[in-house]
C-alpha positions as CSV (number, residue, x, y, z in Angstrom):
1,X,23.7,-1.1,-4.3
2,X,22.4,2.4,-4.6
3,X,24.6,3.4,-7.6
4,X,23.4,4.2,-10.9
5,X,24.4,2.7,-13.8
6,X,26.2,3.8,-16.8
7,X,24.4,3.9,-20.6
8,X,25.2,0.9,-21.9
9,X,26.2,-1.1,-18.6
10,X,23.8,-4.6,-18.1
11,X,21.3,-4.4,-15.6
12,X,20.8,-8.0,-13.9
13,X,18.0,-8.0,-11.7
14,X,19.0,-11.3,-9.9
15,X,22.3,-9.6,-8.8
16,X,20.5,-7.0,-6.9
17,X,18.3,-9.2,-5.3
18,X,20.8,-11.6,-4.4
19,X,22.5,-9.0,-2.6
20,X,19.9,-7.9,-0.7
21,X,19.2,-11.2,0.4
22,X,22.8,-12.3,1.2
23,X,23.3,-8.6,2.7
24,X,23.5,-9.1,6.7
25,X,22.9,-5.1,7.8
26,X,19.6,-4.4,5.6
27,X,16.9,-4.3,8.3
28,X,19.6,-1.8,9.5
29,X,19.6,0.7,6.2
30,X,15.6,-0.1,5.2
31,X,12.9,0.3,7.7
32,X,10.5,-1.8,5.5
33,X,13.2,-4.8,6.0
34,X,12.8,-4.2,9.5
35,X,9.1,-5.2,9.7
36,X,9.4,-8.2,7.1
37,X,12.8,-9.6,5.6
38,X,13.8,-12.1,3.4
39,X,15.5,-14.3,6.5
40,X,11.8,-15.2,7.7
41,X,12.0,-12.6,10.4
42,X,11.0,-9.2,11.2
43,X,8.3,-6.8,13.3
44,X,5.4,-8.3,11.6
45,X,6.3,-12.1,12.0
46,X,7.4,-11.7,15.2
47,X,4.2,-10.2,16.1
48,X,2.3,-13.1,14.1
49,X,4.2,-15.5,16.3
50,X,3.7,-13.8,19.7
51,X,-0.5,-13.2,19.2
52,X,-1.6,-14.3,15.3
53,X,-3.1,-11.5,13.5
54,X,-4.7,-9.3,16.2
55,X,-1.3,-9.3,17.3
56,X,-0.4,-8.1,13.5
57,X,-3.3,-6.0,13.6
58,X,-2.0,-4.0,17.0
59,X,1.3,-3.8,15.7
60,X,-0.1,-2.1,12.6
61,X,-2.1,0.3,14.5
62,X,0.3,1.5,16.7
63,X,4.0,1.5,14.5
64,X,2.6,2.2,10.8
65,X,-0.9,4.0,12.1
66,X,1.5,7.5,10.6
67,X,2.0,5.9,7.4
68,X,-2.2,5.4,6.3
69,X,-4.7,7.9,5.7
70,X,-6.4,9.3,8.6
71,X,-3.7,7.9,10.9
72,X,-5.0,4.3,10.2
73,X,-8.7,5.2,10.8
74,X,-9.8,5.4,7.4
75,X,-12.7,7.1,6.4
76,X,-16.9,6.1,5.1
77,X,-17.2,7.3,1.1
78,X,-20.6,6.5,0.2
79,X,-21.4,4.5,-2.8
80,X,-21.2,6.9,-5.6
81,X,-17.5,7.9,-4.3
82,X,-16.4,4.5,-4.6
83,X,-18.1,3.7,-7.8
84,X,-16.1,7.2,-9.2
85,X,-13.2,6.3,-7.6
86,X,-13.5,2.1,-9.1
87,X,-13.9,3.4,-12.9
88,X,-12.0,6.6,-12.8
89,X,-9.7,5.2,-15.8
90,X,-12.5,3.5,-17.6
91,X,-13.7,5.5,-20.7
92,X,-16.8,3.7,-21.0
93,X,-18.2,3.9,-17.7
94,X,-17.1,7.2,-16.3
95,X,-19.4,10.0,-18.4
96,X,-22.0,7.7,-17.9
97,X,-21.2,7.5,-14.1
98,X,-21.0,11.1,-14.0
99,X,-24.0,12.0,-15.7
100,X,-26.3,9.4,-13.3
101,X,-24.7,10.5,-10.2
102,X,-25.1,14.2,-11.1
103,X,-28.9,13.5,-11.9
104,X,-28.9,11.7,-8.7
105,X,-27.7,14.6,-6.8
106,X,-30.4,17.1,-8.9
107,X,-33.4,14.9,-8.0
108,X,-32.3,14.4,-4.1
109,X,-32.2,17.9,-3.6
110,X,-35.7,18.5,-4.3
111,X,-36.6,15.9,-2.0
């Protein structure tokens, strides 16, 4: 696993995944095997076992908290930044999106 292949070679996506599911060292080489694996084990289910989700919800916090935005804590957009953020590949919506919300912001400054 891990090599290229050649132009012209077959690719056979079952192959690979069959080896990664027969493979007995892959939580060792991938961290994300290490949390969940195909063998019905791993960080996360072993933390669902020992407390059910606010075990999972912990585990998250404190081993993948480096991995999220803000360090896991998020962050409060208000509705307009969503509603950007929803439609920003839709053609239709977003002029008209950006035209209300720029009136929007016009008319609460004189407020």
């Amino acid at each position: 696993m891990g090599k290229c292949l050649s132009k012209g070679e077959p690719f056979d996506p079952g192959a690979v995944l069959d080896a990664v599911v027969a493979s007995t060292d892959a939580a060792e080489k991938c961290f994300m095997y290490q949390l969940a694996n195909f063998k019905k084990g791993g960080q996360l289910v072993e933390a669902f076992n020992k407390g059910g989700s606010k075990e999972v919800e912990a585990f998250i916090k404190e081993k993948l908290g480096g991995f999220m935005y803000n360090h896991g804590r998020g962050e409060f957009i208000t509705r307009t930044e969503y509603l950007r953020w929803k439609y920003r590949e839709d053609a239709k919506v977003m002029p008209v999106l950006l035209v209300i919300t720029s009136q929007v912001v016009c008319c609460s400054s004189f407020s």
